[in-house]
C-alpha positions in Angstrom: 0.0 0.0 0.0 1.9 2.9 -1.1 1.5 6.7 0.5 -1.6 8.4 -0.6 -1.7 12.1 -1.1 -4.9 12.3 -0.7 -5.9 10.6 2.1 -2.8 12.3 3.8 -3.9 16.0 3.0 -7.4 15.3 4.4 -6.3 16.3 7.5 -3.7 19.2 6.0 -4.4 22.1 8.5 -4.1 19.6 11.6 -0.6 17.9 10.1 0.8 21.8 8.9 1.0 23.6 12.3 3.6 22.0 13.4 5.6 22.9 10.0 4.9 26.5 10.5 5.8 26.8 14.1 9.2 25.0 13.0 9.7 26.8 9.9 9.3 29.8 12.3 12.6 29.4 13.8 14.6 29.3 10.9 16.2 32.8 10.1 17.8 33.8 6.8 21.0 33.9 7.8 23.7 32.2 5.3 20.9 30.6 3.9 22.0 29.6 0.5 21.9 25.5 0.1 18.9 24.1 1.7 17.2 20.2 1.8 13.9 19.2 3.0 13.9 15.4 4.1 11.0 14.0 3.7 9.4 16.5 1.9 5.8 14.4 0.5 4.1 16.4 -2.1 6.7 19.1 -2.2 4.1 22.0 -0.7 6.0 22.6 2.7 9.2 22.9 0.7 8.0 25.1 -1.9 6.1 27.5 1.1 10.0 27.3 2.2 11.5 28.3 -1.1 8.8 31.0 -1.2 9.9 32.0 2.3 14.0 32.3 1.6 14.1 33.1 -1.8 17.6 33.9 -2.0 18.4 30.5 -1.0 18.0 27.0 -2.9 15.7 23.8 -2.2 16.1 20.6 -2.5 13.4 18.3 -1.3 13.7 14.5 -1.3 11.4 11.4 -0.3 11.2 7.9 -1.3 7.3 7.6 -2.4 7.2 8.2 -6.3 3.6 8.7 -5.9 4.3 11.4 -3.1 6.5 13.1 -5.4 4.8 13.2 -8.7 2.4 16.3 -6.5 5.6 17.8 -6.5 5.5 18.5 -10.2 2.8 21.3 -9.6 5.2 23.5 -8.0 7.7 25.7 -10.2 10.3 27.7 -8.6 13.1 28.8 -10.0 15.2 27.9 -6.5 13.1 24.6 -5.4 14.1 21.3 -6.9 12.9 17.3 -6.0 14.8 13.9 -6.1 14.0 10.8 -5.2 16.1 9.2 -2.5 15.8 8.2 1.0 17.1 9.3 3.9 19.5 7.2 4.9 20.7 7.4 1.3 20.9 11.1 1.7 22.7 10.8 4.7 25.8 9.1 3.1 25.8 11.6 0.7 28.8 14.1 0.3 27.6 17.5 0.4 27.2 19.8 3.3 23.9 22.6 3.7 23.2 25.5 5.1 19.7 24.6 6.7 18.8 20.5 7.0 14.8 20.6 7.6 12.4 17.5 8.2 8.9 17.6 8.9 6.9 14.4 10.5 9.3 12.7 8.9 12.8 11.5 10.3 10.2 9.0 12.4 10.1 6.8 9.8 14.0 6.0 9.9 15.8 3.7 12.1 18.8 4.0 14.6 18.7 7.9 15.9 21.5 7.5 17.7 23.8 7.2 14.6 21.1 8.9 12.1 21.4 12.5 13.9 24.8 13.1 14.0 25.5 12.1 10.7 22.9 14.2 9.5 24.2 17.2 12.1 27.6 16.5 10.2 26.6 17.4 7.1 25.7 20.8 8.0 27.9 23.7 7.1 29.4 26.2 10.1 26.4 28.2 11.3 24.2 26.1 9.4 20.5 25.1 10.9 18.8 22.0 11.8 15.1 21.4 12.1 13.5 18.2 12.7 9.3 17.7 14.0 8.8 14.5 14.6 5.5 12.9 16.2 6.0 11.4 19.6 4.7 7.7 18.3 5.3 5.9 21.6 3.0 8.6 23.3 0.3 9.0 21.7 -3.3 7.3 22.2 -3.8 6.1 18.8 -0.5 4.4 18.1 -0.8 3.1 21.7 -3.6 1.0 20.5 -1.9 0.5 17.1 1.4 -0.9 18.5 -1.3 -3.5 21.0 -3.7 -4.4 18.2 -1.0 -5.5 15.8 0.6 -7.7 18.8 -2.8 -9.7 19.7 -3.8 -12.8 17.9 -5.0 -13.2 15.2 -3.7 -10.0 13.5 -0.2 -10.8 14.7 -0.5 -14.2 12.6 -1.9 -12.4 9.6 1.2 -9.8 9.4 3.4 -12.3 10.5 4.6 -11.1 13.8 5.8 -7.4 11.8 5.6 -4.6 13.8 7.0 -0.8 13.1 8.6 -0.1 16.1 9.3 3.3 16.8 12.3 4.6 16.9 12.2 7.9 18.7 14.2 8.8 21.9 13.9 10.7 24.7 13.7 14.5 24.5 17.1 14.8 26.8 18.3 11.8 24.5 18.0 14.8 21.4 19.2 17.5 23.2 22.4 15.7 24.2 23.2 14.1 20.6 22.4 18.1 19.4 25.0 19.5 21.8 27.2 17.0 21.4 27.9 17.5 17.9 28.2 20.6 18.0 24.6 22.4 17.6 23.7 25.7 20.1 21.3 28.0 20.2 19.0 24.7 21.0 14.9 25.4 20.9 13.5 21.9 21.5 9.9 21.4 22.8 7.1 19.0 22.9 4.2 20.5 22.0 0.5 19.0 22.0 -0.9 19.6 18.2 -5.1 18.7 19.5 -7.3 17.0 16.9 -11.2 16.8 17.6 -13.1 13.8 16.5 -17.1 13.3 16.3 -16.6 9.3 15.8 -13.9 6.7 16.3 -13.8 6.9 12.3 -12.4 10.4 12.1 -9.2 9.5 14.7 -9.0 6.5 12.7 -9.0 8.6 9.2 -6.6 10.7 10.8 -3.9 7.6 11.2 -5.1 5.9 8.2 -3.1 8.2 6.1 0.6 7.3 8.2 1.4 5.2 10.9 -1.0 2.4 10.0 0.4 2.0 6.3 2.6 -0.2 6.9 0.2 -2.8 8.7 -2.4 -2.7 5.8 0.2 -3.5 3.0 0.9 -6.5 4.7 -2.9 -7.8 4.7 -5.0 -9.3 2.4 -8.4 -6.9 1.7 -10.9 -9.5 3.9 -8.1 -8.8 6.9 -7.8 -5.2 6.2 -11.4 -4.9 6.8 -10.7 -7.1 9.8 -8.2 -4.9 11.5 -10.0 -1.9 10.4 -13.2 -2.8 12.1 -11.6 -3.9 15.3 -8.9 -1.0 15.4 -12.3 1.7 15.2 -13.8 -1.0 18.2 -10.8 0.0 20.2 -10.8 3.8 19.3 -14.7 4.1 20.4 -13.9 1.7 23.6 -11.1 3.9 24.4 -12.8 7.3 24.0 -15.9 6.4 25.5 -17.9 9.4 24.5 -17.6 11.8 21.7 -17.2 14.8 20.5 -13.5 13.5 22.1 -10.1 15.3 21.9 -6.9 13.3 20.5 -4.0 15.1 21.8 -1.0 14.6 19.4 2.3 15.1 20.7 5.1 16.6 18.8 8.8 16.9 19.0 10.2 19.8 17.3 14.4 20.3 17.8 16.3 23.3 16.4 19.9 24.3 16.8 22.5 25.8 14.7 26.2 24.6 13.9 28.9 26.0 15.6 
């Protein structure tokens, strides 16, 4: 089951607040080269390239069909590739501003990850990472539990996406360490306001539960789907309910 745009946009004002109160902290200083890692559809890095217009964007993802929405967006100093992350972060070339956005959660081994991608900043260069605090919140609580129980855990074959975020001190050491100040890092709670168990369960449709689908067949889907929505309404008890979705966002600058 690849990524789907739309299903991923239906919730576009709830999953973009975060990106503006991160691009918020970015300042044009020696801004010239600039990546977006992650970057979807290519909107949040074309509002950046809109923003800083003196400098260059690159955005890159691995989803082809995220990336062909990119081709709606022409800018003279905004450009797209397709690579992964970890690809990118073998890479040679050093920026001016590294930027990810709900994304960086999808990619193993933070320990090593970070400072490799801290390294390839250039001096006074800034780094700006959101990430959603997976282990935390309610509905991939009762993802991560679901997927573990029987008889789901037979039908995907014991998989499960682990996350791999650390602690908040965990970040703000690895930033210091290699060599990032001017630290902002937060957790902030981003609150999303469901009238059924089927809009919370829209709402995680479109991310953390892709990787769980793709590995059913269609009668199983439907399956997990029905008993997943089961656990959303058991766990909420009454609506109108509030979902409140944590958020990391880290900033620093290279010394």
């Amino acid at each position: 089951m690849p990524w789907n745009p739309e299903i991923y946009n239906q919730f576009k004002n709830i999953r973009y607040q975060p990106f503006y109160d991160l691009s918020s902290l970015i300042t044009a200083d020696d801004l010239n080269s600039c990546v977006d890692l992650g970057c979807g559809t290519g909107e949040q890095t074309a509002i950046l390239a809109n923003k800083f217009k003196n400098a260059n964007f690159l955005g890159i993802d691995s989803s082809k069909e995220m990336l062909e929405k990119s081709k709606e967006f022409n800018l003279q100093n905004l450009g797209f590739q397709q690579k992964t992350i970890e690809e990118f972060a073998h890479s040679e070339k050093n920026w001016d501003l590294i930027f990810s956005n709900a994304a960086l959660q999808w990619s193993d081994n933070h320990e090593k990850l970070y400072p490799k991608l801290i390294s390839k900043l250039n001096t006074n260069g800034q780094f700006a990472v959101q990430m959603p605090c997976q282990k935390d919140n309610t509905l991939n609580i009762i993802l991560s539990h679901l997927a573990k129980e029987k008889p789901f855990v037979d039908y995907l074959n014991n998989f499960h996406q682990d996350s791999p975020l650390l602690t908040i001190d965990d970040y703000a050491k690895i930033m210091f360490d290699n060599g990032l100040k001017d630290l902002n890092i937060s957790m902030k709670v981003y609150p999303l306001y469901g009238n059924d168990e089927t809009e919370f369960y829209n709402f995680i449709s479109g991310s953390a539960l892709i990787p769980y689908m793709e590995r059913l067949t269609i009668e199983q889907q439907q399956l997990f789907t029905t008993e997943f929505k089961a656990r959303i309404k058991e766990y909420y008890n009454k609506f109108p309910a509030i979902y409140s979705f944590k958020r990391l966002l880290l900033y620093g600058r290279k010394i």
